[in-house]
C-alpha positions in Angstrom: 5.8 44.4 -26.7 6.2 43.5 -22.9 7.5 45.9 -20.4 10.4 45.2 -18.4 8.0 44.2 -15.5 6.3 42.3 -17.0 9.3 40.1 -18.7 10.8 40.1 -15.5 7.3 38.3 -14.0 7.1 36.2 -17.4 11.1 35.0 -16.7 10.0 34.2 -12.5 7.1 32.2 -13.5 8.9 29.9 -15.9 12.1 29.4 -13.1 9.4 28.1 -10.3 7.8 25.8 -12.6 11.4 25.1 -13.7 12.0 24.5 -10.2 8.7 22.3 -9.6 9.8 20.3 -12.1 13.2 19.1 -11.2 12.1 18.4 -8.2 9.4 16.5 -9.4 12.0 14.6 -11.3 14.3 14.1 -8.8 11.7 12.6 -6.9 10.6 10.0 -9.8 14.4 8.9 -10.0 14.1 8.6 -6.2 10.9 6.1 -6.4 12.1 4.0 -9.2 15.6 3.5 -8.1 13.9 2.3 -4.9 11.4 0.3 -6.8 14.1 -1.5 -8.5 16.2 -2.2 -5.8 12.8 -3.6 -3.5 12.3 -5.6 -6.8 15.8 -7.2 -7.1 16.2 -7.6 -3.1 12.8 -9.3 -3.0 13.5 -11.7 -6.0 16.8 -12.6 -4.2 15.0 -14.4 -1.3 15.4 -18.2 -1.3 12.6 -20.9 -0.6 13.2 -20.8 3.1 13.4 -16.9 3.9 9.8 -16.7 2.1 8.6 -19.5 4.6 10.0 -17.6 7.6 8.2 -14.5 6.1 5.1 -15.9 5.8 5.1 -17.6 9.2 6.1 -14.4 11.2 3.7 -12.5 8.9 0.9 -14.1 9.8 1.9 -14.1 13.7 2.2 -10.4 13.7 -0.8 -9.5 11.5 -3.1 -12.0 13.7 -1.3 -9.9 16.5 -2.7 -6.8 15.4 -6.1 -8.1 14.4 -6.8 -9.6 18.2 -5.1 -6.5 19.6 -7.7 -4.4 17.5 -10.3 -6.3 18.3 -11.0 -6.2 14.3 -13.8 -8.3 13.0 -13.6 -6.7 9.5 -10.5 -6.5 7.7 -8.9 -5.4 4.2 -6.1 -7.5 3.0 -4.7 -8.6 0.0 -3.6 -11.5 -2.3 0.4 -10.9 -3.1 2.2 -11.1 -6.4 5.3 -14.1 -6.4 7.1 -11.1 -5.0 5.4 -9.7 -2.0 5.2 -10.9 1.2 2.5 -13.5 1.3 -0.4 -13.0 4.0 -1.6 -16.5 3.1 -1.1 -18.1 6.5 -3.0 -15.3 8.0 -5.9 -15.5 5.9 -6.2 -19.1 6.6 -6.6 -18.4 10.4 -9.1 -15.5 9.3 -11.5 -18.2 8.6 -11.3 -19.9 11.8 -11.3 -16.8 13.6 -14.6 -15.3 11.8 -12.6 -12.6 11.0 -14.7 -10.7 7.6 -11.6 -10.3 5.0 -12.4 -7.8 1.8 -10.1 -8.4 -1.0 -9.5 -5.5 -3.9 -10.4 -5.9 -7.2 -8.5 -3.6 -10.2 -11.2 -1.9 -12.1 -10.9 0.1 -15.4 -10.8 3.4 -14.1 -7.9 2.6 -11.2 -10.5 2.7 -8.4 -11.2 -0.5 -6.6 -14.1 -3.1 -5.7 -13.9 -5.6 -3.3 -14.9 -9.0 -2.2 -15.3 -11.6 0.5 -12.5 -13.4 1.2 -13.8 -17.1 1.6 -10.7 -19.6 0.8 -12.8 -20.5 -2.9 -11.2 -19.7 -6.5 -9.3 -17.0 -7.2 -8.9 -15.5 -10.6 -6.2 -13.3 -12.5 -7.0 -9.9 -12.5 -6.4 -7.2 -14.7 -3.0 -6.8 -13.9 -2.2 -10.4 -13.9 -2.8 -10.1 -9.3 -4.9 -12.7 -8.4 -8.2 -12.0 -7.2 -11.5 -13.5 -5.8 -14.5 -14.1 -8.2 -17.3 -13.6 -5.5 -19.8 -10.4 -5.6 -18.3 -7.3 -6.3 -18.8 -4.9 -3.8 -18.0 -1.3 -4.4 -15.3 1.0 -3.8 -16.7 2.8 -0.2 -17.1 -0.9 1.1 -13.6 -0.6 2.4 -14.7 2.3 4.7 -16.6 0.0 6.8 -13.5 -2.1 7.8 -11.8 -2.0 11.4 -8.8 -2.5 9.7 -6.7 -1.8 6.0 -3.6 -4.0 5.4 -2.3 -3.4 2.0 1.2 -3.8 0.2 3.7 -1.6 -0.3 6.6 -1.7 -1.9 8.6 0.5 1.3 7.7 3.0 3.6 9.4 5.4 5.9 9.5 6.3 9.4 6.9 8.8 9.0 4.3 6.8 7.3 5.0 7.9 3.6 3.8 4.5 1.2 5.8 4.0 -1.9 3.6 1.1 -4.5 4.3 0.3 -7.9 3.2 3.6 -9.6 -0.6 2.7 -10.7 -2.5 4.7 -7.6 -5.1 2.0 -7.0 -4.7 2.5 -3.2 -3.6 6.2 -3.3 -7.1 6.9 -4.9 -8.9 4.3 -3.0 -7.9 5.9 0.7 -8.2 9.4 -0.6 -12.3 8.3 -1.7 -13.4 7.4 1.5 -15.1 9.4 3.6 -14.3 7.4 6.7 -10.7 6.1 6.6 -10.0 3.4 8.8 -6.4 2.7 10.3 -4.0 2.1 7.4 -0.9 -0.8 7.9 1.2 -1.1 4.9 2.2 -4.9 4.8 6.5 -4.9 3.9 9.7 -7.0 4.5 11.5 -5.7 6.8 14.4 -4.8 4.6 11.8 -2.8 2.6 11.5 -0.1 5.3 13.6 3.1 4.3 14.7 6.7 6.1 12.4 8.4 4.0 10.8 8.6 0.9 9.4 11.1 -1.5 6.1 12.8 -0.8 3.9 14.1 -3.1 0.6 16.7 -1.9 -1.7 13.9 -2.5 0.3 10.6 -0.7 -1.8 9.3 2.6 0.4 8.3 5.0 0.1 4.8 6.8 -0.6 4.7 10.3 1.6 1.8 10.7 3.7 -1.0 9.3 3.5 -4.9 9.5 6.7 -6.8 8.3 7.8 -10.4 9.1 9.5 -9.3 12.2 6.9 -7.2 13.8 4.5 -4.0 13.7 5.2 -0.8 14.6 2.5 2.2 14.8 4.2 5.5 13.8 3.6 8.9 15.9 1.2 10.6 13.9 -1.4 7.3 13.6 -5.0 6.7 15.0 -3.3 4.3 17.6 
């Protein structure tokens, strides 16, 4: 039989998990009520607003890259829904600027590849990706530079994707982390967002209408 202290500790340990939990939960309601609406916003945008995007996309990721003096860069090829970095990685080519694409393995970690304007394939998740030599997951380490997508972010750098981890587990692997832009619309950027123990936050933000570094970044 347990003594009085004892149920007393018993009773205390179940209430903070209790307490972990709804958190936890309220925090999941948080991320996919925000996931829907970046979904339904995003799917809302006619012809012309994705041609804007694209266009003043490219100019302020070019921006950041010259700025940076970036020869080696981590980018991305979008879903129909995301904004499309496809203007900037033409100039990439011009510009002998090295672009590594991801590549979804089985275990949710992530190889890479050269960008070089050839075929693309789909992916495991249905993403387009390149079909050159694989390279592996600490490849990314060696880049100047990480643009990836995001679904929103907040002012203080927290990155909210679509729920898989591929990036979470990617930045969170290297042993040297280069500076991390999430790429978003503008209307994708919230007050704040959730953050869980094991979240990296971004050191900045590109959107259509500009870049902004946030106070705790590398600069």
């Amino acid at each position: 039989m347990l003594t009085r202290m004892e149920q007393h500790g018993g009773v205390g340990e179940v209430g903070e998990r209790s307490g972990y939990e709804e958190r936890r939960d309220r925090d999941e309601q948080v991320k996919r009520r925000i996931r829907a609406e970046v979904r339904t916003r995003r799917r809302g945008m006619t012809g012309v607003e994705r041609l804007r995007a694209r266009a003043g996309l490219a100019e302020h990721l070019i921006g950041l890259v010259q700025r940076r003096a970036a020869r080696t860069v981590t980018c991305y090829l979008p879903t129909a829904d995301e904004p499309d970095p496809a203007e900037f990685l033409d100039w990439t080519l011009s510009a002998d600027v090295e672009v590594l694409l991801p590549i979804a393995r089985e275990d949710r970690q992530l190889d890479w590849a050269r960008f070089d304007g050839g075929v693309t394939a789909r992916g495991r998740h249905g993403i387009l990706e390149p079909t050159g030599d694989r390279l592996p997951p600490e490849t990314a380490g060696g880049a100047d530079l990480m643009l990836i997508p995001a679904g929103a972010v907040d002012g203080s750098g927290t990155r909210l994707g679509w729920g898989l981890g591929y990036f979470d587990r990617c930045l969170a692997a290297l042993d040297r982390r280069p500076p991390v832009f999430a790429v978003v619309f503008e209307d994708d950027r919230v007050p704040e967002l959730p953050r869980e123990p094991h979240d990296i936050p971004v050191d900045g933000v590109v959107t259509p209408a500009g870049v902004e570094v946030f106070a705790a970044g590398t600069g």
